[in-house]
N, C-alpha and C positions, 0 to 999 in steps of 0.2 A: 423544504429540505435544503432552499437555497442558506438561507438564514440560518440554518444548523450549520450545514457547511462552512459556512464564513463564521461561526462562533467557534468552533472545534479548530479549525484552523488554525486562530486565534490565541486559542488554548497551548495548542500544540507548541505555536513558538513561545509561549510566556514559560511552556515547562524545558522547552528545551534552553532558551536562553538559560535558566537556572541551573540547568544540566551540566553545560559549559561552564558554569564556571567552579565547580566541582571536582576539583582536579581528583580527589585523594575518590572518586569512584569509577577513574580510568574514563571520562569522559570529556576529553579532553583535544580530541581532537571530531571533526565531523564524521569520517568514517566510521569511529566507535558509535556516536551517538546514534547513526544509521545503524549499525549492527545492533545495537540494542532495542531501538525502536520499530522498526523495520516490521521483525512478526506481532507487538504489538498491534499494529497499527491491520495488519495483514489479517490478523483473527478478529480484531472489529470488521473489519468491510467484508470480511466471508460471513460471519454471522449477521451481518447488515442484508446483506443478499439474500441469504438462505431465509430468513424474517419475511422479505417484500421480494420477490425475486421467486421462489422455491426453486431449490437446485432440482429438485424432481422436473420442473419443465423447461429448464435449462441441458437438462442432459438430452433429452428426447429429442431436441433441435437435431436436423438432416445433417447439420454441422459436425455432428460428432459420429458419422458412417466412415467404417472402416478405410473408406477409400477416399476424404477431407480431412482423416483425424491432422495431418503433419501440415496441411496447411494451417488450419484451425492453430495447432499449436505454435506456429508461426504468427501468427497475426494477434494472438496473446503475449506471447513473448516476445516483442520485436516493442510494442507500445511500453510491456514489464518495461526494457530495459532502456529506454530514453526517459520511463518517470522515474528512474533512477537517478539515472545523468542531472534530471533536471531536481530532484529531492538534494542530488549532492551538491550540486552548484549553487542552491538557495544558501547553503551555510558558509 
C-alpha cells in the first residue's frame, strides 16, 4: 500500500503540475486546483475505505455514542483541517 501511495502521489503532482499551467480551465491559481480536486481525491479514499475498511464496522465503534459523537467529530476535523493547510502549502 506503501508503494501505491508513493505512485499515486506521484501521479497526482505530474496531473496537477499540468493543471497549472492551464490557465484558460481557471486553474490557475492553487486554491482552485484544491477546489477542484479536493472531492476527487475525497471519493477515492471513502471508497478506499469502505473496500478494506467496511464503514459497517467503522460506525459501530463505542466512538460514535451519543455522548463522544462531538469529540469524535473533533478529532476528525481538527487533523481534516491542518491536511488542508498542509495540501495548500505544498503548492
Amino acid at each position: 500500500m506503501v508503494f501505491f501511495a508513493s505512485a499515486f502521489g506521484g501521479l497526482r503532482w505530474s496531473l496537477t503540475q499540468i493543471l497549472l499551467r492551464k490557465r484558460e480551465m481557471g486553474m490557475d491559481t492553487p486554491v482552485a486546483t484544491v477546489y477542484w480536486l479536493a472531492p476527487t481525491m475525497g471519493f477515492t479514499l471513502a471508497f478506499v475505505s469502505m473496500v478494506v475498511e467496511g464503514w459497517g464496522n467503522v460506525f459501530r465503534l463505542p466512538v460514535w455514542a451519543p455522548e463522544r459523537i462531538m469529540r469524535t467529530l473533533g478529532l476528525i476535523t481538527a487533523p481534516g483541517g491542518l491536511a488542508f493547510a498542509m495540501v495548500l502549502s505544498e503548492y
